[in-house]
CHARMM-style PDB file with segment names, atoms N, HN, CA, C and O in Angstrom:
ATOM      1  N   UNK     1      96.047  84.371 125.298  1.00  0.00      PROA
ATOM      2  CA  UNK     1      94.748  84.816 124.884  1.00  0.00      PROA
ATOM      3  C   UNK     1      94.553  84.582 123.390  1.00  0.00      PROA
ATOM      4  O   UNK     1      93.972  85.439 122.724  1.00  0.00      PROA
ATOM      5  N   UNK     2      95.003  83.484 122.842  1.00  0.00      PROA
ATOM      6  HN  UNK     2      95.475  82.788 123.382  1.00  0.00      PROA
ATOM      7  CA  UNK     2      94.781  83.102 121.301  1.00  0.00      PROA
ATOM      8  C   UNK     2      93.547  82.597 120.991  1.00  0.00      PROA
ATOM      9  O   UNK     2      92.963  82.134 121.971  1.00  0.00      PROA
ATOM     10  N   UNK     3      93.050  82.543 120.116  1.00  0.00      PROA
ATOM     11  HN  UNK     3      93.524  82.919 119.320  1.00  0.00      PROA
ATOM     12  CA  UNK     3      91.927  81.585 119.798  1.00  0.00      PROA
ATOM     13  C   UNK     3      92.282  80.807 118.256  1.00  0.00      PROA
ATOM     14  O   UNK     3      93.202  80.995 117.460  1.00  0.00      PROA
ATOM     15  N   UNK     4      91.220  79.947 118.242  1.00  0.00      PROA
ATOM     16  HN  UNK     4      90.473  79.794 118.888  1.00  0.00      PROA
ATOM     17  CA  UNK     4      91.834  79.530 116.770  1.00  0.00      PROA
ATOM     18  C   UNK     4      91.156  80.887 115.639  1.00  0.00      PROA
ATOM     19  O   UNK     4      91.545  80.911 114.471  1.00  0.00      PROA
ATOM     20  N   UNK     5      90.533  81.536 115.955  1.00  0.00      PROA
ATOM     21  HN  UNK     5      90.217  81.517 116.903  1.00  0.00      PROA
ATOM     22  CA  UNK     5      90.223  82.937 115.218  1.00  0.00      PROA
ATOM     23  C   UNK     5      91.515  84.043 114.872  1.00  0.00      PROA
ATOM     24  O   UNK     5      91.751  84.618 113.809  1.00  0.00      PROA
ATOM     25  N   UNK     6      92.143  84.101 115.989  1.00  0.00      PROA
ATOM     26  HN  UNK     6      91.952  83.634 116.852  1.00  0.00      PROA
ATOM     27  CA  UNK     6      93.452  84.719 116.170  1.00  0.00      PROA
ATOM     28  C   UNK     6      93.160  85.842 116.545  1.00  0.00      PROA
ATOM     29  O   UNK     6      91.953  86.081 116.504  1.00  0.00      PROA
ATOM     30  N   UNK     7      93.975  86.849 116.993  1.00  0.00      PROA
ATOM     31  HN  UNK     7      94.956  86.655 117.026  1.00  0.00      PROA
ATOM     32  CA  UNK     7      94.016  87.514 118.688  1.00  0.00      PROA
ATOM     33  C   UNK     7      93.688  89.082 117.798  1.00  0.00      PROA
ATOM     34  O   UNK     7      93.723  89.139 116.568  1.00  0.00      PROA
ATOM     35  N   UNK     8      93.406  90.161 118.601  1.00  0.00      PROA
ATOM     36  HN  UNK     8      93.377  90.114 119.599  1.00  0.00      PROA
ATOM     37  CA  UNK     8      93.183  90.925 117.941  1.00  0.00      PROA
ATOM     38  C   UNK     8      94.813  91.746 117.490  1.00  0.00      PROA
ATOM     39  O   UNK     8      94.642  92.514 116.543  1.00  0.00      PROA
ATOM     40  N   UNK     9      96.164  91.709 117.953  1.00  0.00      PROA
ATOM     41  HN  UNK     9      96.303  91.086 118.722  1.00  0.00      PROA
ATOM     42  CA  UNK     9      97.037  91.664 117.372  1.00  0.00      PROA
ATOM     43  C   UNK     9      97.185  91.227 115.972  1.00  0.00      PROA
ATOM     44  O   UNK     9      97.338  91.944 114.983  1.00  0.00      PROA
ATOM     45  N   UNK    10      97.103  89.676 116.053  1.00  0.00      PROA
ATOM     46  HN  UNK    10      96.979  89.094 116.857  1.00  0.00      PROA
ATOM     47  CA  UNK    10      97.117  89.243 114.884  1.00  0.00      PROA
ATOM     48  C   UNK    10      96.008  89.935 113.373  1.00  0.00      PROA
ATOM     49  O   UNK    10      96.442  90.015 112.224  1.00  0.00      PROA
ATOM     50  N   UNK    11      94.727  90.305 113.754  1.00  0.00      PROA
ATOM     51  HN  UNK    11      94.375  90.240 114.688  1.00  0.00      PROA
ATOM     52  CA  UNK    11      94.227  90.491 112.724  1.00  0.00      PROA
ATOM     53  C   UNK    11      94.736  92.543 112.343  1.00  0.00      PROA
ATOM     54  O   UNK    11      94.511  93.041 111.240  1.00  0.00      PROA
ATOM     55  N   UNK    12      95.393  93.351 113.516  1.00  0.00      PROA
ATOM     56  HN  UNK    12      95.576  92.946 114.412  1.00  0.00      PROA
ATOM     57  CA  UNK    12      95.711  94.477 113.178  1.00  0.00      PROA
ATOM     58  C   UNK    12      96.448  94.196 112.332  1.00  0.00      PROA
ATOM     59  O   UNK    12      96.171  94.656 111.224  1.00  0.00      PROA
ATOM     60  N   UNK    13      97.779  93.275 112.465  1.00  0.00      PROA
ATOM     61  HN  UNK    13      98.004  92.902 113.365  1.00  0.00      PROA
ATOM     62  CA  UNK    13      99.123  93.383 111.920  1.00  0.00      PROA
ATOM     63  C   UNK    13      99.107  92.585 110.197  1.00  0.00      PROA
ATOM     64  O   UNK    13      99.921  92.621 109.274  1.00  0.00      PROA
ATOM     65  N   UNK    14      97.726  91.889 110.373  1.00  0.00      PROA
ATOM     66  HN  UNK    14      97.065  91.860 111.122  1.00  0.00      PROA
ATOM     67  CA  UNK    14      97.399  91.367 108.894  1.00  0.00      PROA
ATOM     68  C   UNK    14      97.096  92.396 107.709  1.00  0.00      PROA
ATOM     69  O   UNK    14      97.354  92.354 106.506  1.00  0.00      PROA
ATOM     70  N   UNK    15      96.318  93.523 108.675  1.00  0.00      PROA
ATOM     71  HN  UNK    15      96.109  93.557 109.652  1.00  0.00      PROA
ATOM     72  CA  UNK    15      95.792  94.689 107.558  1.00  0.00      PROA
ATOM     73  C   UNK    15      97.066  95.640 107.844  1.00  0.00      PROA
ATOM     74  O   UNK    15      97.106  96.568 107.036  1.00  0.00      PROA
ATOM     75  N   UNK    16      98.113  95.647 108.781  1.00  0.00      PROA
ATOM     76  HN  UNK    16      98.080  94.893 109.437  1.00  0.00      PROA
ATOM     77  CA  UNK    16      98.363  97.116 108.494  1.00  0.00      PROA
ATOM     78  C   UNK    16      99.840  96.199 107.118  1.00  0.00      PROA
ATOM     79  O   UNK    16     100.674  96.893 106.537  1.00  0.00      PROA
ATOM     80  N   UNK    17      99.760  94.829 106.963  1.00  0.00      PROA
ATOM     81  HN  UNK    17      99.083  94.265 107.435  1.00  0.00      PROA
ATOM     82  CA  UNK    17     100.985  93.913 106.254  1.00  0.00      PROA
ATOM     83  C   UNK    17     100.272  94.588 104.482  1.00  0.00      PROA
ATOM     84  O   UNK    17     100.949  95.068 103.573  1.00  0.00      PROA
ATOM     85  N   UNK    18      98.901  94.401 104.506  1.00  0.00      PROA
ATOM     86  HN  UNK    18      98.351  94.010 105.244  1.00  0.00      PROA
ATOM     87  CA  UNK    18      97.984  94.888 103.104  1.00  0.00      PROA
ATOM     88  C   UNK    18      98.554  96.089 102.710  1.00  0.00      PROA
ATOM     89  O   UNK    18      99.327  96.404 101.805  1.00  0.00      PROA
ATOM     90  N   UNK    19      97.838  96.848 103.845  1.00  0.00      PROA
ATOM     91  HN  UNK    19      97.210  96.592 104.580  1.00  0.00      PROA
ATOM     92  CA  UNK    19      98.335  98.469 103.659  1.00  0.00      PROA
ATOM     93  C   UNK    19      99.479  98.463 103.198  1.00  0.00      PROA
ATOM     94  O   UNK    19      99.474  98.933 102.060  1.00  0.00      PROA
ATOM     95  N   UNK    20     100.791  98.054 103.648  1.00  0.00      PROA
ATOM     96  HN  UNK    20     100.795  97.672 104.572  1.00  0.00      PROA
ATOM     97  CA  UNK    20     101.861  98.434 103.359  1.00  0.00      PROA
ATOM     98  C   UNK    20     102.154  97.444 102.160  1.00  0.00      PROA
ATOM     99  O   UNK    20     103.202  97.688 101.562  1.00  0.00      PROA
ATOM    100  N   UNK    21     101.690  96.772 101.875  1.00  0.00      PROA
ATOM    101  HN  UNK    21     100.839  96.573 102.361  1.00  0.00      PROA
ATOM    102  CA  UNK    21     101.621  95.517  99.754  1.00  0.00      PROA
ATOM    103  C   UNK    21     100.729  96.893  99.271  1.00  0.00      PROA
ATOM    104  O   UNK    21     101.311  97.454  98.343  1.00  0.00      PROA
ATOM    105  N   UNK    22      99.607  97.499  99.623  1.00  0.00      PROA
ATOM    106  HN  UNK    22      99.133  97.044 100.377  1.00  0.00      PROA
ATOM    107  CA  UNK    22      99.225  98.293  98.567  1.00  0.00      PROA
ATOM    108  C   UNK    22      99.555 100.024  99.032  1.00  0.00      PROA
ATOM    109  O   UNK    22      98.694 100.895  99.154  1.00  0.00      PROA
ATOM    110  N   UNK    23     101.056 100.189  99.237  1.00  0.00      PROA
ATOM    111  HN  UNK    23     101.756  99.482  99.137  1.00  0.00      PROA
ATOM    112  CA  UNK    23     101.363 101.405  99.506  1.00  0.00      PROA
ATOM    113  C   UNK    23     100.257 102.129 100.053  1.00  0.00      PROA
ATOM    114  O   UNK    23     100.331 103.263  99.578  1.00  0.00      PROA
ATOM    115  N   UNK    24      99.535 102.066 100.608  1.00  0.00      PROA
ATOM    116  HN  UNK    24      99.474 101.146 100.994  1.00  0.00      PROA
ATOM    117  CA  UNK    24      98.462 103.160 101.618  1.00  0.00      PROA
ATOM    118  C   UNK    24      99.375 103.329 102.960  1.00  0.00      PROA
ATOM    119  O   UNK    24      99.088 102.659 103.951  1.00  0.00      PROA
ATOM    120  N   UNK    25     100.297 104.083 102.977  1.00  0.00      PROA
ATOM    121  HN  UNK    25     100.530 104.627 102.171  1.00  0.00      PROA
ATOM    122  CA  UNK    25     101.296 103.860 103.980  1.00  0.00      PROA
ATOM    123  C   UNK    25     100.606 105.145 104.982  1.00  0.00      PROA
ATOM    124  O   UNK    25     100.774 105.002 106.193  1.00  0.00      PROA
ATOM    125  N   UNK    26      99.949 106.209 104.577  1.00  0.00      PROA
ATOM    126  HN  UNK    26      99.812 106.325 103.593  1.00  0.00      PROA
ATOM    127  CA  UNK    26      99.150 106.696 106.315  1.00  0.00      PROA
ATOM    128  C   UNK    26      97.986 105.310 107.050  1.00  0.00      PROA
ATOM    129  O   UNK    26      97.859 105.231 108.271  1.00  0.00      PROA
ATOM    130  N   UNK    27      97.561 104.750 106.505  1.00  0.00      PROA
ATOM    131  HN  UNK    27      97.664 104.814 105.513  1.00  0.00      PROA
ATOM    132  CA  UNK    27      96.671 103.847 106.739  1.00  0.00      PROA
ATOM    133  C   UNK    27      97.710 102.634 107.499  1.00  0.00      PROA
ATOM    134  O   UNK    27      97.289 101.868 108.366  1.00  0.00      PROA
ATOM    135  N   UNK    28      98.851 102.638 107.088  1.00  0.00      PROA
ATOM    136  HN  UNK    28      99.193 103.261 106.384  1.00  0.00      PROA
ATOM    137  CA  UNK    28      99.537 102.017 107.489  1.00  0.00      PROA
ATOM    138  C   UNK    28     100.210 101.990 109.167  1.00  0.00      PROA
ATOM    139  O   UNK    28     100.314 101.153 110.063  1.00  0.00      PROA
ATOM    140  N   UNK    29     100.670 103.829 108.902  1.00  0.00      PROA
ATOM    141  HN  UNK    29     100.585 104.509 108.174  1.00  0.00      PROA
ATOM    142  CA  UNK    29     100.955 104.243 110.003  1.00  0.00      PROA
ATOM    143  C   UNK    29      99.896 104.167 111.123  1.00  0.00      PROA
ATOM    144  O   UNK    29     100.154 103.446 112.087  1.00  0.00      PROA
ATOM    145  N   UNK    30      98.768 104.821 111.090  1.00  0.00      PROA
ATOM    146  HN  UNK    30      98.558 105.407 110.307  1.00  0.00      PROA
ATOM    147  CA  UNK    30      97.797 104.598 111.830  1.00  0.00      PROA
ATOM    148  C   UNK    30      97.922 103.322 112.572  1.00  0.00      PROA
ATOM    149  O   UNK    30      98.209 103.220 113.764  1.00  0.00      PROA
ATOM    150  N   UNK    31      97.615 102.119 111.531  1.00  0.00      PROA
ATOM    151  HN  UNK    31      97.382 102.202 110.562  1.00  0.00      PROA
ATOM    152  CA  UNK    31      97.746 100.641 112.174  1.00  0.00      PROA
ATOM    153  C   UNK    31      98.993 100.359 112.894  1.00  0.00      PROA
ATOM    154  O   UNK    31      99.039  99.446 113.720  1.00  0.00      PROA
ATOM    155  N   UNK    32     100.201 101.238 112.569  1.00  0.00      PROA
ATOM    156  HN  UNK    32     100.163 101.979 111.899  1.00  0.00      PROA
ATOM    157  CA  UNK    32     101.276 100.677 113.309  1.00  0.00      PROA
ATOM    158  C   UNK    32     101.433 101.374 114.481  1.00  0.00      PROA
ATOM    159  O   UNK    32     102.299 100.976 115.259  1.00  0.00      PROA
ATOM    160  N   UNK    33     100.515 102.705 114.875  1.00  0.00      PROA
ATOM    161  HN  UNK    33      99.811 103.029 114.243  1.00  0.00      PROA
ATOM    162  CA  UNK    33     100.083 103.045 116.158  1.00  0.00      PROA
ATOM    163  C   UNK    33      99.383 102.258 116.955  1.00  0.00      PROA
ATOM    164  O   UNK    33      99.611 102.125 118.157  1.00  0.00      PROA
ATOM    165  N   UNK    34      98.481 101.687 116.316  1.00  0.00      PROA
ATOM    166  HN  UNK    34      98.296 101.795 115.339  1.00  0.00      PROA
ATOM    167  CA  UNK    34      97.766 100.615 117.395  1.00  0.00      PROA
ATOM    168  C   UNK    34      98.603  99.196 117.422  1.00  0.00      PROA
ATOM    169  O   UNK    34      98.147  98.302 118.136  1.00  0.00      PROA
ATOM    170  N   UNK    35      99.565  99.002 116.826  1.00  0.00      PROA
ATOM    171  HN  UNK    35      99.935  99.727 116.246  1.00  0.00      PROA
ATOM    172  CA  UNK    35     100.047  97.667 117.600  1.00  0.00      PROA
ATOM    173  C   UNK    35     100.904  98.287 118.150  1.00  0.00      PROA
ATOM    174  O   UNK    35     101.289  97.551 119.058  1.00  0.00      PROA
ATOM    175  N   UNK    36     101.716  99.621 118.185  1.00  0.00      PROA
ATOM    176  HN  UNK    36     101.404 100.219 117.447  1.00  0.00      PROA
ATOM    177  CA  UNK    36     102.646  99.822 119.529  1.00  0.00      PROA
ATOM    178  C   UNK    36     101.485  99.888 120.414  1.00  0.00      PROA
ATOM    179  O   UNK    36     101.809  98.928 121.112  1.00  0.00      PROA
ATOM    180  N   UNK    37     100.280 100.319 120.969  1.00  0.00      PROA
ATOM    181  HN  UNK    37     100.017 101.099 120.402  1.00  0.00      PROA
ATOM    182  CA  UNK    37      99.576 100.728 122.015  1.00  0.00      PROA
ATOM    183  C   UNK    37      99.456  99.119 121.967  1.00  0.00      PROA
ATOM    184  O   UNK    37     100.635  98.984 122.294  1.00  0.00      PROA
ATOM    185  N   UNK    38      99.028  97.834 121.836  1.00  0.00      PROA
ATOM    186  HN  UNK    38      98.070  97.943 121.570  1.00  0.00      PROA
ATOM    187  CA  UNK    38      99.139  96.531 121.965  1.00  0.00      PROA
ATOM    188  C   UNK    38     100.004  96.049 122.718  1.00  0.00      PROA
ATOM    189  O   UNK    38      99.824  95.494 123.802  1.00  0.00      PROA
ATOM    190  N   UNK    39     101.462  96.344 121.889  1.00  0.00      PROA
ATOM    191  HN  UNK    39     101.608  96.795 121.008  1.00  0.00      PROA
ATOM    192  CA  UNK    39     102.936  96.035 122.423  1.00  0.00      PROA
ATOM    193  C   UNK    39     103.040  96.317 123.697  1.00  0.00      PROA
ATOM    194  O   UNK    39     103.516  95.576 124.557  1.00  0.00      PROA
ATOM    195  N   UNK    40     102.558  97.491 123.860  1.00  0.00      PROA
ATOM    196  HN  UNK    40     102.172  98.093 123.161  1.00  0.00      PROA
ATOM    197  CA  UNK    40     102.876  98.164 125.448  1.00  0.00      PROA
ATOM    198  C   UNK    40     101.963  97.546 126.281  1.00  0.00      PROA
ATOM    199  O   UNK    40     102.189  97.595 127.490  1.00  0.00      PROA
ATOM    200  N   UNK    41     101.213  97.110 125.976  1.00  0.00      PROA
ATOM    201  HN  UNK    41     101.030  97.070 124.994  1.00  0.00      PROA
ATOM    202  CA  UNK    41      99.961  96.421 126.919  1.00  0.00      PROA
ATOM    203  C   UNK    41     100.644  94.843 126.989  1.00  0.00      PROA
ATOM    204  O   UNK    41     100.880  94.201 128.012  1.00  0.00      PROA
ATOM    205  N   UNK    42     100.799  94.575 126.062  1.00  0.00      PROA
ATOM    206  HN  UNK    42     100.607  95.097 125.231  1.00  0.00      PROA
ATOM    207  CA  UNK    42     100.889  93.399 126.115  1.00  0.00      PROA
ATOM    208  C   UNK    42     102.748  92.839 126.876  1.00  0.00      PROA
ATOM    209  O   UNK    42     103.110  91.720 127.238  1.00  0.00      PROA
ATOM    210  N   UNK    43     103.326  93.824 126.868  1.00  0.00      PROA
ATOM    211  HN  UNK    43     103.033  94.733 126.574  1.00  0.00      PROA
ATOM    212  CA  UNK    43     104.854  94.173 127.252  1.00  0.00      PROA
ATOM    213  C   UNK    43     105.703  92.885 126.006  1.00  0.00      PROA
ATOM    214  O   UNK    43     106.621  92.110 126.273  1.00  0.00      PROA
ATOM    215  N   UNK    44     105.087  93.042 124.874  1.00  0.00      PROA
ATOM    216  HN  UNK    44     104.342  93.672 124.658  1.00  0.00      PROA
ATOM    217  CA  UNK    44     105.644  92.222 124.204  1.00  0.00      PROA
ATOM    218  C   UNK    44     105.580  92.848 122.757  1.00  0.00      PROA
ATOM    219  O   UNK    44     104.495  92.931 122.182  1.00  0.00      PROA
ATOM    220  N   UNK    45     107.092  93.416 122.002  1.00  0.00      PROA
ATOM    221  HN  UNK    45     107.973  93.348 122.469  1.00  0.00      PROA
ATOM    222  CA  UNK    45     106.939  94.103 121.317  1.00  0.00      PROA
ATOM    223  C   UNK    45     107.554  93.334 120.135  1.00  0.00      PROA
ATOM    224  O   UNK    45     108.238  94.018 119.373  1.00  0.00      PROA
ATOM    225  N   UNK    46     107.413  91.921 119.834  1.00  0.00      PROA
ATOM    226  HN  UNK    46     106.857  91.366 120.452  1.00  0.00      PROA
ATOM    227  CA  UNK    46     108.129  91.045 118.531  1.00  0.00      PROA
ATOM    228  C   UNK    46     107.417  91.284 117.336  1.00  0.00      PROA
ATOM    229  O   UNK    46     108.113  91.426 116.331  1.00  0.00      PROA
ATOM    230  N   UNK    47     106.005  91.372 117.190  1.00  0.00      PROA
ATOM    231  HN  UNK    47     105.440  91.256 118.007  1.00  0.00      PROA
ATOM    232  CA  UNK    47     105.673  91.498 116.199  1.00  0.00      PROA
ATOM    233  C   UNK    47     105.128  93.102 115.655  1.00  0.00      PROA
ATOM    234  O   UNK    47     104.400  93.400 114.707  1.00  0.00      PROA
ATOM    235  N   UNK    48     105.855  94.013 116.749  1.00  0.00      PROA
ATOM    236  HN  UNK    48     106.446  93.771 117.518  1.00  0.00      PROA
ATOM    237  CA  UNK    48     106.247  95.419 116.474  1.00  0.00      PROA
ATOM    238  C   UNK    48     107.090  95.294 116.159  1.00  0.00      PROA
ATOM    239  O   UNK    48     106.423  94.783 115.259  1.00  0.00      PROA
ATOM    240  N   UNK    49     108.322  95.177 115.822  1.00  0.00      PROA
ATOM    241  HN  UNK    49     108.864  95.592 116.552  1.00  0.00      PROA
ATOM    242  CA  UNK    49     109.397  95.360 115.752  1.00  0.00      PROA
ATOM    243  C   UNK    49     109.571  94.561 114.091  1.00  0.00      PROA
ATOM    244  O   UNK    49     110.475  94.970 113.363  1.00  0.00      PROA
ATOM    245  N   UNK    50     108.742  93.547 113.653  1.00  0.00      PROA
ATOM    246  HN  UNK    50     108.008  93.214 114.245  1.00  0.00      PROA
ATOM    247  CA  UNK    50     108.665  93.178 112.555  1.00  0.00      PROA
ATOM    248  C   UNK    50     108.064  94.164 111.835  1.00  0.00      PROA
ATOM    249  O   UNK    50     108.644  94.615 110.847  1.00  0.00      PROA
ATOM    250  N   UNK    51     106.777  94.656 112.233  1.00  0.00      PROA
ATOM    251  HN  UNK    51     106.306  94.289 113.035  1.00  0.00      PROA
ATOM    252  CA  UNK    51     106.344  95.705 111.619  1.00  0.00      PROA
ATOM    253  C   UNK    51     106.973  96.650 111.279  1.00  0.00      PROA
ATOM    254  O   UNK    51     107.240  96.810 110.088  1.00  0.00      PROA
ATOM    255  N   UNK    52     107.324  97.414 112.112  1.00  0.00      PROA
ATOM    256  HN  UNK    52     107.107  97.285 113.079  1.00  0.00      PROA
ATOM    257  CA  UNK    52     108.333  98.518 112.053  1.00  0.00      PROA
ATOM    258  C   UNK    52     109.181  98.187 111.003  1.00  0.00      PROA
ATOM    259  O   UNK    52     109.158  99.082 110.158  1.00  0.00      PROA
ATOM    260  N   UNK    53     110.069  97.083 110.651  1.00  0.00      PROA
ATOM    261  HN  UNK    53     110.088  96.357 111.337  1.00  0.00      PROA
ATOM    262  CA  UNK    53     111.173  96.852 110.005  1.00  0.00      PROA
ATOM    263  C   UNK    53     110.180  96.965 108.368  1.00  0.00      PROA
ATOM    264  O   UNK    53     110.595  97.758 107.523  1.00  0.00      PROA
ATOM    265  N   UNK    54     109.224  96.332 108.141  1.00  0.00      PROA
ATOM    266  HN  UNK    54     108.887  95.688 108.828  1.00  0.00      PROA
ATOM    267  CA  UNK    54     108.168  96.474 107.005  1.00  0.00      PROA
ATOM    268  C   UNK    54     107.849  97.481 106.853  1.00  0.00      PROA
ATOM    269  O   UNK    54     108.079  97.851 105.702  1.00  0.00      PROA
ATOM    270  N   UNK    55     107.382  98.218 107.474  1.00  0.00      PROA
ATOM    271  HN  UNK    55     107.195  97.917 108.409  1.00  0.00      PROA
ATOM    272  CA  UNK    55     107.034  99.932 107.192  1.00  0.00      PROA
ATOM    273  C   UNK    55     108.062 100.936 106.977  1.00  0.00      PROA
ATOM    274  O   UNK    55     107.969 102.097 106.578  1.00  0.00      PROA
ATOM    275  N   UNK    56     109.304 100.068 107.411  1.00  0.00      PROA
ATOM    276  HN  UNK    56     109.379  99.125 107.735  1.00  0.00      PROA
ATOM    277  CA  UNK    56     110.530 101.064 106.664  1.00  0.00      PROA
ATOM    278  C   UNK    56     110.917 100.813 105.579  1.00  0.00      PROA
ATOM    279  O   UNK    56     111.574 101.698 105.031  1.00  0.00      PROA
ATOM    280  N   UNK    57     110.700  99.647 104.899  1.00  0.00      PROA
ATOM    281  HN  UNK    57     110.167  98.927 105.344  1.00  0.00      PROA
ATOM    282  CA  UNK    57     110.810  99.123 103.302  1.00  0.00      PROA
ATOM    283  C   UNK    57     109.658  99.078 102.291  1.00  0.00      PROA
ATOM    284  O   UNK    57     109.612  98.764 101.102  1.00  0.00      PROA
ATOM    285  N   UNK    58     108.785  99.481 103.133  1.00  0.00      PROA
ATOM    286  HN  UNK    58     108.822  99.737 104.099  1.00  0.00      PROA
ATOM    287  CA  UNK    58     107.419 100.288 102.640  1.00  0.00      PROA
ATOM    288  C   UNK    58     107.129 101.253 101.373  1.00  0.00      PROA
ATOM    289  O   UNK    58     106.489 101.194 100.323  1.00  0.00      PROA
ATOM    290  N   UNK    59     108.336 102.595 102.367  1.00  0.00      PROA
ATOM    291  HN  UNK    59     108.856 102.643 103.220  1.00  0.00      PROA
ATOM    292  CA  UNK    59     108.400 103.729 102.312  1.00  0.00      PROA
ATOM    293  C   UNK    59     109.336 103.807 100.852  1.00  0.00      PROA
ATOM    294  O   UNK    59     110.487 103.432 100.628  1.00  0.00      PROA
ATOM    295  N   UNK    60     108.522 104.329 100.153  1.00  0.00      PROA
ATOM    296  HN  UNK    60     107.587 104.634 100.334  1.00  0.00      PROA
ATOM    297  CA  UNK    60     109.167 105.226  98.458  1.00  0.00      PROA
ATOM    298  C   UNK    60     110.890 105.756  99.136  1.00  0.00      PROA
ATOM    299  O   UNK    60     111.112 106.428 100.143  1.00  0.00      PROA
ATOM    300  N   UNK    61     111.545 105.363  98.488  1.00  0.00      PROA
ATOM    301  HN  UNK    61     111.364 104.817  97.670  1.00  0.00      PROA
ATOM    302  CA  UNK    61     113.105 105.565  97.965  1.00  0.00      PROA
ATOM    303  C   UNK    61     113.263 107.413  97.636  1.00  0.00      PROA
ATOM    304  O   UNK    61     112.534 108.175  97.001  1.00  0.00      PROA
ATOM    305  N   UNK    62     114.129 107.567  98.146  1.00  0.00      PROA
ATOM    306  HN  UNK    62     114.722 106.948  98.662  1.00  0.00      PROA
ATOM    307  CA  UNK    62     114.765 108.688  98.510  1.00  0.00      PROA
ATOM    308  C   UNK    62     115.927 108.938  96.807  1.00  0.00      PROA
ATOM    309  O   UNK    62     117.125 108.658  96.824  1.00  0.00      PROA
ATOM    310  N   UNK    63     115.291 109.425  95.685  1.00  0.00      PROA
ATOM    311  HN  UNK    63     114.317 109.653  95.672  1.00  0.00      PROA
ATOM    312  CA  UNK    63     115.600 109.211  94.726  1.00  0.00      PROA
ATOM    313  C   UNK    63     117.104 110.394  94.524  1.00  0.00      PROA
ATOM    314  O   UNK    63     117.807 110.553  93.527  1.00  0.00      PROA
ATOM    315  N   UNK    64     117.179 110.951  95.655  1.00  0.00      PROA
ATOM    316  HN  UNK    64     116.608 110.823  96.466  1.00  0.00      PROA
ATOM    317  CA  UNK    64     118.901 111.682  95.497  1.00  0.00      PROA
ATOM    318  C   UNK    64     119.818 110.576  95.711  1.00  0.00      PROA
ATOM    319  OT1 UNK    64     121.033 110.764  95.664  1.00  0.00      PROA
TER     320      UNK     64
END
């Protein structure tokens, strides 16, 4: 279901990639709720699982 526009996956995972370059990381989370609800639809969770790995290097440092 691609187009040369690109899929609606593709344009979530573009803004929630922003969000997480300009630390808005609830805005982030949000978006990374809707590509798991994607993932699960789509039974294809690769570019969750990239996400996920980005939204954990996202996240402000644990300064102890």
């Amino acid at each position: 279901m691609s187009n040369a526009r690109g899929t609606l996956e593709d344009h979530v995972l573009a803004v929630f990639e922003r969000a997480c370059l300009e630390q808005d990381l609830a805005v982030a989370e949000h978006l990374l709720r809707a590509l798991e609800l994607i993932a699960q639809r789509n039974g294809n969770d690769n570019q969750l699982q990239q996400a996920l790995l980005k939204f954990a290097k996202s996240r402000p440092r644990d300064p102890s």
